[in-house]
SERO-4910 file (N, C-alpha, C, O; in steps of 0.05 Angstrom, whole numbers):
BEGIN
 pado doro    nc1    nc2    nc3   cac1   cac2   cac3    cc1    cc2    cc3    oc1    oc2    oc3
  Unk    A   1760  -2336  -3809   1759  -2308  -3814   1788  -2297  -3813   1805  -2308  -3801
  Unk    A   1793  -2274  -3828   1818  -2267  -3827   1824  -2242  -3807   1807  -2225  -3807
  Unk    A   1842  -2239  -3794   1857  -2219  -3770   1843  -2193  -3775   1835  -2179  -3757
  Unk    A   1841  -2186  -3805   1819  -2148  -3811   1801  -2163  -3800   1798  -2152  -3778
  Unk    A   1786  -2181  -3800   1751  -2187  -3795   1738  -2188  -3760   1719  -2182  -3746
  Unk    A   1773  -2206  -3760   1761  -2213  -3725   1772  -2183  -3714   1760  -2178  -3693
  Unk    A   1789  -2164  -3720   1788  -2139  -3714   1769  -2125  -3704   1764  -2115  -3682
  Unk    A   1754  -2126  -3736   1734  -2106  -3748   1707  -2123  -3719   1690  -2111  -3705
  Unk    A   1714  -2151  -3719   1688  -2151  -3695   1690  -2148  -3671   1669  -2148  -3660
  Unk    A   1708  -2145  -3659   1724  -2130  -3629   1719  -2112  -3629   1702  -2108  -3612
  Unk    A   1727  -2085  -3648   1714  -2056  -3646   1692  -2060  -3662   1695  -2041  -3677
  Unk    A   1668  -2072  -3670   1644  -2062  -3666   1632  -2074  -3647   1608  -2069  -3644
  Unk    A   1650  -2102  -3620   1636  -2105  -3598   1637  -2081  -3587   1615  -2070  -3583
  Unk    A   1666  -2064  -3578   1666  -2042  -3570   1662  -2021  -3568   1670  -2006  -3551
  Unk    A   1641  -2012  -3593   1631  -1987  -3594   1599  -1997  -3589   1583  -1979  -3589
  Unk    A   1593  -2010  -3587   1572  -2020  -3578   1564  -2020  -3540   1543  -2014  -3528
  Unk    A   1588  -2027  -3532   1587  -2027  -3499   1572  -2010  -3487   1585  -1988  -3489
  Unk    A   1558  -2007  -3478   1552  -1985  -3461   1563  -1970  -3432   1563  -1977  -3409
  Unk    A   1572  -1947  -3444   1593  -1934  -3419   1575  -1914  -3409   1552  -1911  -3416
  Unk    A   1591  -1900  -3388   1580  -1885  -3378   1600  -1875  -3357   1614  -1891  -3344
  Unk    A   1604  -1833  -3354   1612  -1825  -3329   1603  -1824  -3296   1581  -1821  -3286
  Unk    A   1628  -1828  -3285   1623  -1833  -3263   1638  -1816  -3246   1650  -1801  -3261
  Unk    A   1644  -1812  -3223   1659  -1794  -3209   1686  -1809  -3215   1709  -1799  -3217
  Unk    A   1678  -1836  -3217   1720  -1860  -3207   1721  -1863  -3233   1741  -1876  -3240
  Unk    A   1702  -1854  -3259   1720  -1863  -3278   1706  -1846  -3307   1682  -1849  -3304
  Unk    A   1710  -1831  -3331   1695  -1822  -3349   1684  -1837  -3356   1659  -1838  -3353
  Unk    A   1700  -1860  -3371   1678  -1879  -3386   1679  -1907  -3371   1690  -1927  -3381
  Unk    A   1674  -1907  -3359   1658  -1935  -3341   1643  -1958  -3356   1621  -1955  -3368
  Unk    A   1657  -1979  -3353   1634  -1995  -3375   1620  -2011  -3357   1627  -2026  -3339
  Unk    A   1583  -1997  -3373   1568  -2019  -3355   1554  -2032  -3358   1531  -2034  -3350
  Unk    A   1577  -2051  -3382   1568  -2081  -3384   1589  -2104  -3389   1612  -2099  -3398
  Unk    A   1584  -2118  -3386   1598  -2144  -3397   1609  -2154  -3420   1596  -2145  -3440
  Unk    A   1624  -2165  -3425   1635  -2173  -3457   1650  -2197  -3458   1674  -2197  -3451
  Unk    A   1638  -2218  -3468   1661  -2235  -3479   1655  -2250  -3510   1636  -2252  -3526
  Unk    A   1681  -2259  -3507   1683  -2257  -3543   1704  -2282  -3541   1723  -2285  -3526
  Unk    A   1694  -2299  -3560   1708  -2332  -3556   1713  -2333  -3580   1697  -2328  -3597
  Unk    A   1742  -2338  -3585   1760  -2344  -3606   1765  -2375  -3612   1780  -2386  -3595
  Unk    A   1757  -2390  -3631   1768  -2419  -3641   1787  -2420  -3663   1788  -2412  -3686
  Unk    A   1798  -2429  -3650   1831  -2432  -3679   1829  -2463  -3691   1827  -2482  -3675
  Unk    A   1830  -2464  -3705   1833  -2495  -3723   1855  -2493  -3740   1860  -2471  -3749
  Unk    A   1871  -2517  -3748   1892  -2518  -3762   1896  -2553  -3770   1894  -2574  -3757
  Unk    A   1900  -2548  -3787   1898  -2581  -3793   1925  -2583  -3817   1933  -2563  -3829
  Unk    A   1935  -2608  -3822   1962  -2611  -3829   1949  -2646  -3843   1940  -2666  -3833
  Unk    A   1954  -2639  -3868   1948  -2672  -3886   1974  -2686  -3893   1994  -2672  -3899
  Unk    A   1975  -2708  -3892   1994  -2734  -3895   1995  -2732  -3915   2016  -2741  -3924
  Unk    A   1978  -2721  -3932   1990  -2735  -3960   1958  -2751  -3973   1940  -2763  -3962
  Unk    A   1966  -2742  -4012   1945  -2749  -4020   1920  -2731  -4025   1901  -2737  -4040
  Unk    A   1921  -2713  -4012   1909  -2689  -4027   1879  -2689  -4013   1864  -2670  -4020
  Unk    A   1868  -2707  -3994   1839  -2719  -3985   1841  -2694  -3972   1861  -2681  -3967
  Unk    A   1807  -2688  -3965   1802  -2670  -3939   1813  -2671  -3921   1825  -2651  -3913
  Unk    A   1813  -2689  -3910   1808  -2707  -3879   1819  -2733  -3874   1809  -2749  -3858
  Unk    A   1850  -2738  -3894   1864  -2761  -3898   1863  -2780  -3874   1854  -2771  -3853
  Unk    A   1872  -2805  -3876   1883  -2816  -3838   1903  -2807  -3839   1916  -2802  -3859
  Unk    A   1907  -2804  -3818   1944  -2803  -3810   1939  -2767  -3805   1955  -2759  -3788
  Unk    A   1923  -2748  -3815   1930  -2731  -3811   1923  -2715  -3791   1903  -2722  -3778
  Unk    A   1938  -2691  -3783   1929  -2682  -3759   1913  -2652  -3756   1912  -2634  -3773
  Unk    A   1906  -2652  -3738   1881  -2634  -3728   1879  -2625  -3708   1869  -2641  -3692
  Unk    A   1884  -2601  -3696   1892  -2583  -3674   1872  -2563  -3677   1868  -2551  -3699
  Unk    A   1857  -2557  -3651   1831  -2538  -3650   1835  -2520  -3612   1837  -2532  -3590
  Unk    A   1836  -2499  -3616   1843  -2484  -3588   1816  -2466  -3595   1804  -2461  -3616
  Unk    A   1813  -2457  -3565   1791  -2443  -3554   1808  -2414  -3546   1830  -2419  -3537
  Unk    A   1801  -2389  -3548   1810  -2370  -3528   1782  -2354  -3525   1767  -2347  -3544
  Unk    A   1778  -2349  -3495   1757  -2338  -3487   1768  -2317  -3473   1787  -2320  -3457
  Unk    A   1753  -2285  -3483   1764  -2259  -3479   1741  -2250  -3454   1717  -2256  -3454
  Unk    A   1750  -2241  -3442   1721  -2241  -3421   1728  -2209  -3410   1747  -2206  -3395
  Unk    A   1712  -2185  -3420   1715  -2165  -3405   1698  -2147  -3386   1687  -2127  -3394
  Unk    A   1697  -2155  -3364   1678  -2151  -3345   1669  -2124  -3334   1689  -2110  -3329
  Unk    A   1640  -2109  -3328   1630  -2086  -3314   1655  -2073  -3302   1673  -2089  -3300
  Unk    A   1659  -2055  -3296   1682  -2044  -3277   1664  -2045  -3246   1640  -2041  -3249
  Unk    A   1670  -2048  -3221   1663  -2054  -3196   1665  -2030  -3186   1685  -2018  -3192
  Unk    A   1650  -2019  -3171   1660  -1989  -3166   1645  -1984  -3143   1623  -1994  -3143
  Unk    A   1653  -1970  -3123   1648  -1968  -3091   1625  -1944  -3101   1628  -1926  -3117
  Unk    A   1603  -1952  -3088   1579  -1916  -3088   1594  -1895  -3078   1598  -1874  -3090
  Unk    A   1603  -1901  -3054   1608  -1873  -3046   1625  -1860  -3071   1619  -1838  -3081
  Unk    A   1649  -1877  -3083   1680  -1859  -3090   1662  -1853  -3127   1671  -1838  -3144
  Unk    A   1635  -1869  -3129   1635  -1868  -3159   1612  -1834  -3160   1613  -1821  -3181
  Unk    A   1597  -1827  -3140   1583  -1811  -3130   1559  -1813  -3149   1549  -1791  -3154
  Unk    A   1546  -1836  -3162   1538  -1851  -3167   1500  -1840  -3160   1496  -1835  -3136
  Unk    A   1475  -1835  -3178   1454  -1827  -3156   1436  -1840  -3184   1448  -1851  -3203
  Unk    A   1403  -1834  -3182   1387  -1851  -3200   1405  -1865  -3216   1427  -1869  -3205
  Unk    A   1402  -1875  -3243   1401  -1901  -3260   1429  -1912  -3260   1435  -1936  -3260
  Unk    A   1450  -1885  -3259   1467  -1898  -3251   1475  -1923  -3220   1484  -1946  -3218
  Unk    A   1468  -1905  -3204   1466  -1926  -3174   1452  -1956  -3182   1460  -1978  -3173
  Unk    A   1430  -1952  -3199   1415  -1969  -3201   1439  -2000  -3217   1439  -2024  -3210
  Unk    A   1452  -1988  -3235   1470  -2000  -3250   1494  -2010  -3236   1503  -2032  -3236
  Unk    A   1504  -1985  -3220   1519  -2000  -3198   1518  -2020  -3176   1535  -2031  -3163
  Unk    A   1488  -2020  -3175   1489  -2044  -3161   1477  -2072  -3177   1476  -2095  -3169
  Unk    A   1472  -2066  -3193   1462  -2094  -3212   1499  -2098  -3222   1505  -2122  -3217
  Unk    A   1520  -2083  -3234   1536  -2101  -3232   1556  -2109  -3202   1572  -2126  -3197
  Unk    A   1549  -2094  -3193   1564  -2099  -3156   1552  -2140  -3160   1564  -2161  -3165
  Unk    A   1526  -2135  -3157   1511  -2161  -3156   1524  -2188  -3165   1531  -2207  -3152
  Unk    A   1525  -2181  -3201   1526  -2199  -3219   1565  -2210  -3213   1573  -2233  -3217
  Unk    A   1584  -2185  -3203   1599  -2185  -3195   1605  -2209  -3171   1618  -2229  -3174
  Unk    A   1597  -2203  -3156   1595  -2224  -3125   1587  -2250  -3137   1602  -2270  -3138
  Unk    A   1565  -2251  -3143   1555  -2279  -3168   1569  -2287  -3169   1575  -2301  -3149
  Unk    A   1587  -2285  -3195   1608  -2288  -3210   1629  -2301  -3193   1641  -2323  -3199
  Unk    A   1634  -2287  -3173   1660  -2292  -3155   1654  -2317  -3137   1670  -2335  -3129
  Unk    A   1627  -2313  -3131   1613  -2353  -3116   1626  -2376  -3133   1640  -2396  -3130
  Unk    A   1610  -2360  -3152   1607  -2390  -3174   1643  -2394  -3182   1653  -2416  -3181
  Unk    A   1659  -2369  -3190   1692  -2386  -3188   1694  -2403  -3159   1701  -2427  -3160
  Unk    A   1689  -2392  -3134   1702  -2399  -3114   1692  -2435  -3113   1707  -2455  -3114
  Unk    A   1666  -2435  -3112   1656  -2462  -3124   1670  -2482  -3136   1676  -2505  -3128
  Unk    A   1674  -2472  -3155   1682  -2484  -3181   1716  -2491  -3167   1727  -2513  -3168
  Unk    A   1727  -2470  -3157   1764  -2473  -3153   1762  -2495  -3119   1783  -2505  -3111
  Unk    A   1736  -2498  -3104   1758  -2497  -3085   1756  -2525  -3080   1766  -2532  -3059
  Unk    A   1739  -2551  -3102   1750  -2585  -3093   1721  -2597  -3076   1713  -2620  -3080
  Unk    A   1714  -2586  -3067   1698  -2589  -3043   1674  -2584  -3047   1659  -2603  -3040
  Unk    A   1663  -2565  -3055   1637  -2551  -3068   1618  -2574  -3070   1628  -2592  -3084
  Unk    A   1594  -2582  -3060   1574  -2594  -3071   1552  -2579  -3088   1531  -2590  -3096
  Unk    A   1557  -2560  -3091   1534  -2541  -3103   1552  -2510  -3120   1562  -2490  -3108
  Unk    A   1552  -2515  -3143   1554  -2488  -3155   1522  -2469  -3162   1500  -2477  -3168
  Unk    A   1532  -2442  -3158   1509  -2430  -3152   1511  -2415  -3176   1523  -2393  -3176
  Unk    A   1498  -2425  -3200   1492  -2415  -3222   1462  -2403  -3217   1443  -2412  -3203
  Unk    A   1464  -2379  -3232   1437  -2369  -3233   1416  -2383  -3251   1393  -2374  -3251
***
């Protein structure tokens, strides 16, 4: 895809998000987002083939990851669906933070995937 396209799909992940005001912030986002970028690039030897030998082939990953904002009840002043939201990402938040600590600290016999 070309740089207008993968643009054009970043801002319509982003108007899509669902936000919402809060006392700690106007637009509070409360949800999740990530968006995985693959780059490929390939370079031919020679000979004009697809997929010559000799030639080379380089493929990268970038993974965009933009997470709930975390927000204290008291400071967000937070009451029905909102509260409700703040604590489902408080939750998914702490989750999240197991399963890195898991994952980083060598030792882990158990990652705690949901």
């Amino acid at each position: 895809r070309s740089p207008a396209e993968v643009d054009g799909l970043l801002r319509r992940g982003a108007e899509t998000r669902a936000t919402a005001a809060t006392a700690a912030n106007d637009a509070s986002s409360r949800s999740h987002a990530v968006f995985c970028l693959t780059f490929e690039q390939s370079e031919a030897s020679g000979g004009g083939e697809a997929c010559p030998r000799g030639s080379v082939f380089r493929s990268s990953k970038l993974n965009l990851v933009d997470l709930a904002g975390s927000e204290r009840l008291r400071v967000s002043g937070a009451s029905g669906q909102r509260l409700e939201e703040c604590k489902y990402i408080n939750g998914s938040l702490a989750a999240l933070g197991n399963v890195v600590a898991a994952l980083t600290s060598g030792t882990a016999r158990h990652v705690p995937y949901r």
